[in-house]
Backbone as ProteinMPNN parsed JSONL, in Angstrom:
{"seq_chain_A": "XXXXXXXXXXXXXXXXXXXXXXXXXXXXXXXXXXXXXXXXXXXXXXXXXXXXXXXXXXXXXXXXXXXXXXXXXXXXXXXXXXXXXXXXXXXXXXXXXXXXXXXXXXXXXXXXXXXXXXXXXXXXXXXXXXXXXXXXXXXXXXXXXXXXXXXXXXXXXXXX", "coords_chain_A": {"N_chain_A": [[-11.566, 16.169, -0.023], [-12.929, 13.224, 1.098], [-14.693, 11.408, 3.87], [-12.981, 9.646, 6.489], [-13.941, 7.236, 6.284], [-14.051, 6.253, 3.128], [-12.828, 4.987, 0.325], [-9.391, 4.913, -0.643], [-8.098, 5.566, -4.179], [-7.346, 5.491, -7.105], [-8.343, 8.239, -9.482], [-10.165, 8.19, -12.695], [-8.32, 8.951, -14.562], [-6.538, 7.996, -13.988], [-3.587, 5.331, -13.914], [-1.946, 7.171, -16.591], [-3.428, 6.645, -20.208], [-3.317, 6.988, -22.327], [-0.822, 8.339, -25.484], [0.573, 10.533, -25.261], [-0.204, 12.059, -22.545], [1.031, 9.978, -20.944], [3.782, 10.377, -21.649], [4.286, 13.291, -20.833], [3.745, 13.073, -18.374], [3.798, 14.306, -14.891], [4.405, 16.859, -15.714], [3.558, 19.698, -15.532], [0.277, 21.339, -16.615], [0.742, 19.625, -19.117], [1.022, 17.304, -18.973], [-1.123, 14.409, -17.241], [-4.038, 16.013, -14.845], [-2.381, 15.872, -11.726], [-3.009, 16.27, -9.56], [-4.67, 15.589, -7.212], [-3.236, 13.759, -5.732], [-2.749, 14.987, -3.433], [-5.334, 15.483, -1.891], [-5.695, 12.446, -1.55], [-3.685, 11.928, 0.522], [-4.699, 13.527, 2.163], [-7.267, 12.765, 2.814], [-6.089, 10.077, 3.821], [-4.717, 10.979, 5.729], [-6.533, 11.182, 7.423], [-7.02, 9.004, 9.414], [-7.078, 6.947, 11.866], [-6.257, 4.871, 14.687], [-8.99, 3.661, 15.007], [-9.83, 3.485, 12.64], [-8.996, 0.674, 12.459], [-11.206, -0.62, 12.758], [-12.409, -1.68, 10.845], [-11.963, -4.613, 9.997], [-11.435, -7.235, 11.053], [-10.849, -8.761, 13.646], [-7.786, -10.78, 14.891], [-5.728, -12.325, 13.001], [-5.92, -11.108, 10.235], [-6.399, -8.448, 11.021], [-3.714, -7.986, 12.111], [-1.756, -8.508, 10.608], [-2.767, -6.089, 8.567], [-2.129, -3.927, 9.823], [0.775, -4.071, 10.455], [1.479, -4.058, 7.662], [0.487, -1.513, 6.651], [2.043, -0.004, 8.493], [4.694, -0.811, 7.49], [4.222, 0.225, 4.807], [3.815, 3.932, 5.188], [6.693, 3.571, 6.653], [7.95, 3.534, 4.047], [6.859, 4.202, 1.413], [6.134, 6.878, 2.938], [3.26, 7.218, 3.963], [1.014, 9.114, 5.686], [0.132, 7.811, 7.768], [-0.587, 4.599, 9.46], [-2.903, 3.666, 9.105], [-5.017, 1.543, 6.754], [-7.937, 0.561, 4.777], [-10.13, -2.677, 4.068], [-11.103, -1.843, 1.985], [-9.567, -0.275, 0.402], [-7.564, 0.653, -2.331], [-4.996, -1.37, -3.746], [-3.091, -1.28, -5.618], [-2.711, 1.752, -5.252], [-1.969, 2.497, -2.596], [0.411, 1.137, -2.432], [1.875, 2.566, -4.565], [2.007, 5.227, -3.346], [1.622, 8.272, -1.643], [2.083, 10.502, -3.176], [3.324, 12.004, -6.41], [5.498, 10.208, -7.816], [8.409, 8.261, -8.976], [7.851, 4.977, -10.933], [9.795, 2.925, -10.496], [11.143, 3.247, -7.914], [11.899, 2.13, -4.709], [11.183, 1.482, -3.059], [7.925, -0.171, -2.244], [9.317, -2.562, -2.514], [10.93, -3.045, -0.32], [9.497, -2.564, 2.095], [7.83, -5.156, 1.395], [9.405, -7.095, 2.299], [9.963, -6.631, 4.602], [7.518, -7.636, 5.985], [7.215, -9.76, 4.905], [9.27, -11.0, 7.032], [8.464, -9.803, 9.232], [5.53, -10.815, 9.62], [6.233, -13.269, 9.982], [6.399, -15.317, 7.553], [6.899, -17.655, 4.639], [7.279, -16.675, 1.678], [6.472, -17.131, -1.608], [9.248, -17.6, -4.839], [7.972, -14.684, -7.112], [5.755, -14.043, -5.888], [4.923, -11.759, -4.907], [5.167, -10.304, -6.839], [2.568, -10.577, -8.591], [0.75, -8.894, -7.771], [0.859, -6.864, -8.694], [0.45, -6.521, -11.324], [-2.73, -6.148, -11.75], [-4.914, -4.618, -10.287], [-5.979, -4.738, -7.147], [-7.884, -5.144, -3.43], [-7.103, -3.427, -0.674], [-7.563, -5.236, 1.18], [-7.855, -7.642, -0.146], [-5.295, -8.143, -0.281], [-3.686, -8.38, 1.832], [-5.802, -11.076, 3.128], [-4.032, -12.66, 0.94], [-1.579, -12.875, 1.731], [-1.416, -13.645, 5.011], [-2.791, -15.962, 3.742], [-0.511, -17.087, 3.271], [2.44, -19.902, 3.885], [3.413, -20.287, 7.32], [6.833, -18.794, 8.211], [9.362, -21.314, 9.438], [11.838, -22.529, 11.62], [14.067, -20.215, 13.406], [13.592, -16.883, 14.159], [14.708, -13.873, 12.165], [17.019, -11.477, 13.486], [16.156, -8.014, 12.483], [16.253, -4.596, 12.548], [13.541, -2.578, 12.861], [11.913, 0.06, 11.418], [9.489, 0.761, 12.107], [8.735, -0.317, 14.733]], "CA_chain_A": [[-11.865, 14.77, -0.236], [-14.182, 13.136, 1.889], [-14.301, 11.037, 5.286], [-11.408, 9.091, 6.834], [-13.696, 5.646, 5.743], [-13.715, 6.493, 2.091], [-11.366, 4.322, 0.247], [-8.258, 5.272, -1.136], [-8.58, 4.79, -4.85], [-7.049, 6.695, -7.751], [-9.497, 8.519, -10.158], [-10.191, 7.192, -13.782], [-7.144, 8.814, -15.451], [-4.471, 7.878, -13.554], [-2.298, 5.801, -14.365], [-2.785, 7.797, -18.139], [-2.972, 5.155, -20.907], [-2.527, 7.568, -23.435], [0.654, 8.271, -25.172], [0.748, 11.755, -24.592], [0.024, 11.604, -21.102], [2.11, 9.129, -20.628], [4.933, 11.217, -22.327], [3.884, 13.957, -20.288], [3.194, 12.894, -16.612], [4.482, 14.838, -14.234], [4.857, 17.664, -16.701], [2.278, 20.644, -15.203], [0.026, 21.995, -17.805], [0.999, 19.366, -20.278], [0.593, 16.183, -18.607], [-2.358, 14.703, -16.264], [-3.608, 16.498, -13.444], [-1.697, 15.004, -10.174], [-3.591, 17.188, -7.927], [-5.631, 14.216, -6.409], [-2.599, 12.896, -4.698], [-2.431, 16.122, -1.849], [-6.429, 14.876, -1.453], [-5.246, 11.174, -1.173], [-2.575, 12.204, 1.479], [-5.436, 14.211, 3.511], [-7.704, 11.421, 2.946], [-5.475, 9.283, 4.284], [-4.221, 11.642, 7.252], [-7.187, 11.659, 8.689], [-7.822, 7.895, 9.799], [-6.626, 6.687, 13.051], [-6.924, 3.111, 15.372], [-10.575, 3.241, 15.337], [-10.116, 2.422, 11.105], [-8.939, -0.697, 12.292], [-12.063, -1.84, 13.228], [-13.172, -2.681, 9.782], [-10.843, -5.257, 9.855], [-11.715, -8.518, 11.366], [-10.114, -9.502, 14.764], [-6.812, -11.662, 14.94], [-4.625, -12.381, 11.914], [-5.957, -10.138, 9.203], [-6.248, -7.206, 11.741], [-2.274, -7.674, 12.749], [-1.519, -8.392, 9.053], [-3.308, -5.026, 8.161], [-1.283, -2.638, 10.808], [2.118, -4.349, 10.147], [1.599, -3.642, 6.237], [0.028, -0.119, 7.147], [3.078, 0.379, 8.928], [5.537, -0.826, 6.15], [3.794, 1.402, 4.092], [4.12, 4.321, 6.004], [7.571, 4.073, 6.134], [8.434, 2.974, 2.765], [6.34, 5.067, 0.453], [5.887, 8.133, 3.13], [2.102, 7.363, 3.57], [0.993, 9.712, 7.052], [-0.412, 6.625, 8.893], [-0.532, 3.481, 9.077], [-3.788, 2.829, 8.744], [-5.581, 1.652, 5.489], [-9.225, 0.232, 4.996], [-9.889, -3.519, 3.172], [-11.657, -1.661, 0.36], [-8.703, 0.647, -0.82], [-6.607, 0.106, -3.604], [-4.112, -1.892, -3.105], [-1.825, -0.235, -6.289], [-2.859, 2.871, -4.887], [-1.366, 2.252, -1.195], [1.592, 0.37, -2.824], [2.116, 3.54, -4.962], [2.623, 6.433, -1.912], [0.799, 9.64, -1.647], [2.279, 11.755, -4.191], [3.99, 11.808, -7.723], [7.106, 9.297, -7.99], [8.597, 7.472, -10.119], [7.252, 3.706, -10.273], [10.771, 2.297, -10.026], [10.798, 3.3, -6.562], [11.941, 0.406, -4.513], [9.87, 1.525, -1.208], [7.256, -1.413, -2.059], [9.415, -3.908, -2.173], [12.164, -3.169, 0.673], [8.442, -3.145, 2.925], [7.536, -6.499, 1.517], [10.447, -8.146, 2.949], [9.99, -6.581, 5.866], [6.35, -7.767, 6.053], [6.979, -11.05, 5.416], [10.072, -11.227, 8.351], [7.569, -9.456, 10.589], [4.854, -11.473, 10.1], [6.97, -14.834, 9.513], [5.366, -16.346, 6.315], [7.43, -18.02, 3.72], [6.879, -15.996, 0.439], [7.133, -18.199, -2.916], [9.408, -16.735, -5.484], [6.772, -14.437, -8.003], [4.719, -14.011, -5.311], [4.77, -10.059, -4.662], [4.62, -8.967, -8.721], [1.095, -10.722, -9.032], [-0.22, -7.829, -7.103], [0.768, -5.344, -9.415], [-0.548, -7.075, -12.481], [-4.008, -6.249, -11.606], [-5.591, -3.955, -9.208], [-7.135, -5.739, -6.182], [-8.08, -4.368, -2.57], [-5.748, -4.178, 0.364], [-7.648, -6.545, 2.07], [-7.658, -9.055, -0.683], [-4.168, -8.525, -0.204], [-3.972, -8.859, 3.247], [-5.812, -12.413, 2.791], [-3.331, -13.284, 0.787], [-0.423, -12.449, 2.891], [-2.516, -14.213, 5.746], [-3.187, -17.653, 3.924], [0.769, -18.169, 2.973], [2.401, -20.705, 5.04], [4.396, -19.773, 8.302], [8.218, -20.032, 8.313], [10.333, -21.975, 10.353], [13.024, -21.505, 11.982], [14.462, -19.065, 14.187], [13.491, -15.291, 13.363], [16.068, -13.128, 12.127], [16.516, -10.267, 14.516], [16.567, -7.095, 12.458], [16.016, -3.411, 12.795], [12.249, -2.432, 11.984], [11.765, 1.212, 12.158], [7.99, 0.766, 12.432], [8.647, -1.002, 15.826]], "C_chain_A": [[-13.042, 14.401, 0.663], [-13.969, 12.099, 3.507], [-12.937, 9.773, 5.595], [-12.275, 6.922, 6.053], [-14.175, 5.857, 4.083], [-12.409, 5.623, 1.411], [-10.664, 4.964, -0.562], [-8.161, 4.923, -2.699], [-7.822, 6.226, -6.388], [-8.146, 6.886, -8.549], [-8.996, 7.649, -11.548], [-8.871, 7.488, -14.525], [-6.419, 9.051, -15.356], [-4.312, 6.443, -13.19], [-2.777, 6.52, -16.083], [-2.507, 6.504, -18.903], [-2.62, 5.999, -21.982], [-1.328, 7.838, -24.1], [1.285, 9.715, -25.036], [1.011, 12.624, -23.176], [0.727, 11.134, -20.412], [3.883, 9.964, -20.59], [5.48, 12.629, -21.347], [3.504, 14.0, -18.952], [4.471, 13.311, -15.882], [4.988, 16.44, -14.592], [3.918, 18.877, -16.163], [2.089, 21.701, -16.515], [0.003, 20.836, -18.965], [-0.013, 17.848, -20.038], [-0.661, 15.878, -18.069], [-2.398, 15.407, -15.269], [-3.183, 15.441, -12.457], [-2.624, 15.711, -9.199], [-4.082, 16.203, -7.055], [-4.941, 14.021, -5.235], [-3.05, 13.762, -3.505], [-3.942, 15.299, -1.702], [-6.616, 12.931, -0.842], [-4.744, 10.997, 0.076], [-3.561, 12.389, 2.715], [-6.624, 13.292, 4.035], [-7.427, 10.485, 4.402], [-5.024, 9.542, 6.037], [-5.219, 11.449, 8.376], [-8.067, 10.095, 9.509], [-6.62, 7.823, 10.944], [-6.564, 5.063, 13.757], [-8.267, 3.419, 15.49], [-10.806, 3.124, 13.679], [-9.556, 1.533, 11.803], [-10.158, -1.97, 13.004], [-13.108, -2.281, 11.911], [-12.323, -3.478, 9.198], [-11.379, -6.187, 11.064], [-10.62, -8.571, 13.005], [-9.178, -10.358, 14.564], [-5.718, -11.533, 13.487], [-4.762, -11.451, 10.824], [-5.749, -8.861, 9.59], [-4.197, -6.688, 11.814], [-1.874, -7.753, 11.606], [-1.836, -6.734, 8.399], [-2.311, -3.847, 8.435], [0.077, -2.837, 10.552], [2.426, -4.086, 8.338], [1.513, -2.17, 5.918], [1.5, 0.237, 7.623], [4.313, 0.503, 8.128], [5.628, 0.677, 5.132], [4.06, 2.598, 3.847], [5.416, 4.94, 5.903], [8.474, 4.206, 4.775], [8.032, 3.903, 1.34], [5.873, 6.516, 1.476], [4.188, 8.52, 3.327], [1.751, 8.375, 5.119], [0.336, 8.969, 8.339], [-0.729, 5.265, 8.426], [-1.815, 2.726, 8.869], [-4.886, 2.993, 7.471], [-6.797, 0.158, 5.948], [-9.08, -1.037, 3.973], [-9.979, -3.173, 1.838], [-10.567, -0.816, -0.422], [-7.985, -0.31, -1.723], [-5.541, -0.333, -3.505], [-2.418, -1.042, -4.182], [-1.532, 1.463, -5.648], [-1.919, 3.011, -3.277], [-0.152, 1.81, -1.267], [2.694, 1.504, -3.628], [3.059, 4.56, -3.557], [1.661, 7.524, -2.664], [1.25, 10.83, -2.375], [3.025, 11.109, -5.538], [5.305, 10.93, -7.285], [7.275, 7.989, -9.146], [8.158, 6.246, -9.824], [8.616, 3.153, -10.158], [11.208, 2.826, -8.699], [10.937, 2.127, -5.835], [11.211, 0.626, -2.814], [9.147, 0.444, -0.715], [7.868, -2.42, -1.583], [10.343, -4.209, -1.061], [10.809, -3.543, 1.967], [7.543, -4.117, 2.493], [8.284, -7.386, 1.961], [10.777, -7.819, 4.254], [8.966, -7.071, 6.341], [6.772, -9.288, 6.129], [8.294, -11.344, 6.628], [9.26, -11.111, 9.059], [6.521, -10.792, 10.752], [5.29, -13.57, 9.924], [6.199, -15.713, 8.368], [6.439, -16.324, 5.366], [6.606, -17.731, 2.041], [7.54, -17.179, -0.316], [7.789, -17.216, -3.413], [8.288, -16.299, -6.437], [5.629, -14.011, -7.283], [4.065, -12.325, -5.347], [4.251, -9.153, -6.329], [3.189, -9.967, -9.258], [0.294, -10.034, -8.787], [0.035, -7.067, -7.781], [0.057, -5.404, -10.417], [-1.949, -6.351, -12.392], [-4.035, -4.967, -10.559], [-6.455, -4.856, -7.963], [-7.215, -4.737, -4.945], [-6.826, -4.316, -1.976], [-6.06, -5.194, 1.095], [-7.951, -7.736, 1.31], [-5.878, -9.007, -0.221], [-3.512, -8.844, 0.959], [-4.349, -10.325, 3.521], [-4.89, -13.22, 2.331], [-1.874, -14.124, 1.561], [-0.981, -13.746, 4.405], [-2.148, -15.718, 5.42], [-1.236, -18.494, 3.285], [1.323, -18.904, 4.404], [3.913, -19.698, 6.375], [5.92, -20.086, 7.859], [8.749, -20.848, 9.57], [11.243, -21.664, 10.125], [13.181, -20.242, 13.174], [13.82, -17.596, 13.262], [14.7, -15.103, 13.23], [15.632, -11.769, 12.793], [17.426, -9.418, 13.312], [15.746, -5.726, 12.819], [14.736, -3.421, 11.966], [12.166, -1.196, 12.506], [10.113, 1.24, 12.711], [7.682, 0.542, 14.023], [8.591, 0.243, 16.775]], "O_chain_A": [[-13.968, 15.171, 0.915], [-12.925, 12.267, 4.138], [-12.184, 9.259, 4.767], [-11.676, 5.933, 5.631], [-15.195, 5.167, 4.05], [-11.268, 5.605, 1.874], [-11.275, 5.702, -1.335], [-8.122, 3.695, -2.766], [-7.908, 7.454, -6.422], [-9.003, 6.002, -8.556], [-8.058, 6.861, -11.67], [-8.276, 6.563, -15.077], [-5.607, 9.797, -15.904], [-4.866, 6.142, -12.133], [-3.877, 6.299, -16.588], [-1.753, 5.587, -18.576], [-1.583, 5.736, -22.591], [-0.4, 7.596, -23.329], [2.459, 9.887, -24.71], [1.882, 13.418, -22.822], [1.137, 11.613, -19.354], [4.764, 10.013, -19.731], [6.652, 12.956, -21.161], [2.95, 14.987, -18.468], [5.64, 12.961, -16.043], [5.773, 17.086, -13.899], [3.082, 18.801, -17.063], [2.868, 22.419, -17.142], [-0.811, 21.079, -19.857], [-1.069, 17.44, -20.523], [-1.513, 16.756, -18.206], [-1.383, 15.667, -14.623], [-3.633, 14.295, -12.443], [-2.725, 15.413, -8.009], [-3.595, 16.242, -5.925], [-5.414, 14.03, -4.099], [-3.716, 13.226, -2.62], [-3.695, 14.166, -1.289], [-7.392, 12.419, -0.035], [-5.17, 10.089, 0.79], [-3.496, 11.827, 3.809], [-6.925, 13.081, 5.21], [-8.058, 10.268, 5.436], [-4.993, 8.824, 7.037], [-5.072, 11.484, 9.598], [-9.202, 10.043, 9.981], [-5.556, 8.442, 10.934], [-6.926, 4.133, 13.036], [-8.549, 3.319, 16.684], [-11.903, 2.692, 13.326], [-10.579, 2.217, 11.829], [-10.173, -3.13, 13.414], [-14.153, -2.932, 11.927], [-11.887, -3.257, 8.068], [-11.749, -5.589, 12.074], [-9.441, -8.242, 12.873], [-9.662, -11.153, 13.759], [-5.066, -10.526, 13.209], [-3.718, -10.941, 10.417], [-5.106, -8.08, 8.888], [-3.631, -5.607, 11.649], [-1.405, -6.645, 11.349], [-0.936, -6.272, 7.699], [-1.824, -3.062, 7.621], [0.725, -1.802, 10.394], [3.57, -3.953, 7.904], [2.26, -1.621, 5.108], [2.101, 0.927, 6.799], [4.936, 1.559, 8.011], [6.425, 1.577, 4.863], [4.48, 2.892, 2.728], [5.665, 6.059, 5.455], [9.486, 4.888, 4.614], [8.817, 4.191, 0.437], [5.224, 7.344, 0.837], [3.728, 9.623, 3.031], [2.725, 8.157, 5.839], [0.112, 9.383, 9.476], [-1.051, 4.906, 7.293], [-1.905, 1.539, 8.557], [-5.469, 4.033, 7.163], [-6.725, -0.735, 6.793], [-8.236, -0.922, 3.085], [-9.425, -3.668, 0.857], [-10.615, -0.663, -1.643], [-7.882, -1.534, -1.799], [-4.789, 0.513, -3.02], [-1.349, -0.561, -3.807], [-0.488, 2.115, -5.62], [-1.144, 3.966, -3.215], [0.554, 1.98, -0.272], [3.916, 1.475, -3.484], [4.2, 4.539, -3.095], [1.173, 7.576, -3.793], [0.829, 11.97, -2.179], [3.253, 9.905, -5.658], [5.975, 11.242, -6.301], [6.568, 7.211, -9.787], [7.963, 6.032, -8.627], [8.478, 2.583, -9.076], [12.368, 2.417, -8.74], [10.273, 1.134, -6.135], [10.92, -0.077, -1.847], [9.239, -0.031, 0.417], [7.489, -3.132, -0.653], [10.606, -5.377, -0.775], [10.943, -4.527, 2.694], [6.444, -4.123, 3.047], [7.862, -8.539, 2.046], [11.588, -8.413, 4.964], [9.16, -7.138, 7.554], [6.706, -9.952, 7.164], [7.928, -12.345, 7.244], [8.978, -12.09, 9.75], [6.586, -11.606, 11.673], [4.659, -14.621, 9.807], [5.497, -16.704, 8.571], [6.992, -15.249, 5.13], [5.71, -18.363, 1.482], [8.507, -17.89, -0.044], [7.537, -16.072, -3.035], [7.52, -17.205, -6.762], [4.609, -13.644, -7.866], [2.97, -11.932, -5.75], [3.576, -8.204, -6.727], [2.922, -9.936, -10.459], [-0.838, -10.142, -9.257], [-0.716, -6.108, -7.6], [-0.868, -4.619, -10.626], [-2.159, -5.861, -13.502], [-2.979, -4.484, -10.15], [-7.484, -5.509, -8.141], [-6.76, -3.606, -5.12], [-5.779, -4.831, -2.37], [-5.259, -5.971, 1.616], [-8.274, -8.774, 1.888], [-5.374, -10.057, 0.176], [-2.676, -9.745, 0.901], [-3.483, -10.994, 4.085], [-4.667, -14.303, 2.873], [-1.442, -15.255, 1.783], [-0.504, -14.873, 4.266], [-1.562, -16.517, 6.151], [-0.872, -19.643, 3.036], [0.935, -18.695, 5.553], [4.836, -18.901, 6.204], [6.299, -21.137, 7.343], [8.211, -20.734, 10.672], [11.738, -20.988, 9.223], [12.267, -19.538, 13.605], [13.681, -17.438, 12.049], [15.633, -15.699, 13.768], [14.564, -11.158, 12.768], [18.604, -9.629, 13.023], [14.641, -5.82, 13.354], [14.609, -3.946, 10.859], [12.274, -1.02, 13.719], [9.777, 1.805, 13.753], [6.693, 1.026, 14.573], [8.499, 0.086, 17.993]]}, "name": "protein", "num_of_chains": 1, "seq": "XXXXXXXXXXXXXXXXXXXXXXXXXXXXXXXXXXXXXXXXXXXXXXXXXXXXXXXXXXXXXXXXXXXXXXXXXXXXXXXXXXXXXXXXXXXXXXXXXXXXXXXXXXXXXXXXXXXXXXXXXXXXXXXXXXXXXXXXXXXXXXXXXXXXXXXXXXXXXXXX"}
């Protein structure tokens, strides 16, 4: 693949739209190639805290690392840190073949918003799948919802 600031990004024919493909994913020989992911993974392996300096200072930065982190543990990514320009399906995905009902994403969106205390609307989380956007549009987003109130709830974060 290529350097650690490279974004994360799947190639053109994945997810397949075809119905063969489709029929067929995951299938070796039949289906698409998967190979990419292991290059995604190594990609990915090889960024560190010095990617988080394309990432803004203060709220988007700590937004970034606490989602990175989610991530991480949730889909199995090898670090927590991801760049504004990657893909945000792609990062939401995980670094290898799995099924999309996979509930990884969404057990580290409810840890995301506890961590960073922001009152999610309901609907809020499946507008990001709809579409493709960055991570750091998504990050913004995350970002401009409103704080909660209230006490925190103290639970277990393995990320911590």
């Amino acid at each position: 693949m290529g350097s650690s600031s490279d974004t994360l990004k799947w190639p053109a024919h994945f997810p397949p739209t075809g119905r063969r493909e489709r029929f067929f994913i995951g299938v070796r020989w039949l289906g698409p190639d998967l190979s990419f992911f292991k290059g995604l993974r190594q990609l990915q392996s090889q960024r560190d805290e010095r990617s988080l300096t394309a990432w803004p200072e203060g709220e988007r930065r700590n937004a970034a690392i606490v989602i990175g982190r989610a991530l991480q543990i949730a889909v199995r990514w090898p670090t927590p840190y991801f760049l504004p320009g990657d893909s945000l399906n792609t990062a939401a995905y995980g670094p290898r073949f799995q099924s999309i009902d996979d509930l990884g994403w969404d057990i580290a969106l409810v840890a995301v918003a506890e961590e960073l205390r922001r009152e999610v609307p309901k609907g809020f989380w499946q507008q990001f799948t709809c579409h493709d956007m960055s991570f750091g549009e998504f990050v913004a987003a995350v970002v401009a919802l409103p704080r909660a109130t209230g006490q925190p709830k103290r639970r277990w974060r393995p990320w911590r």
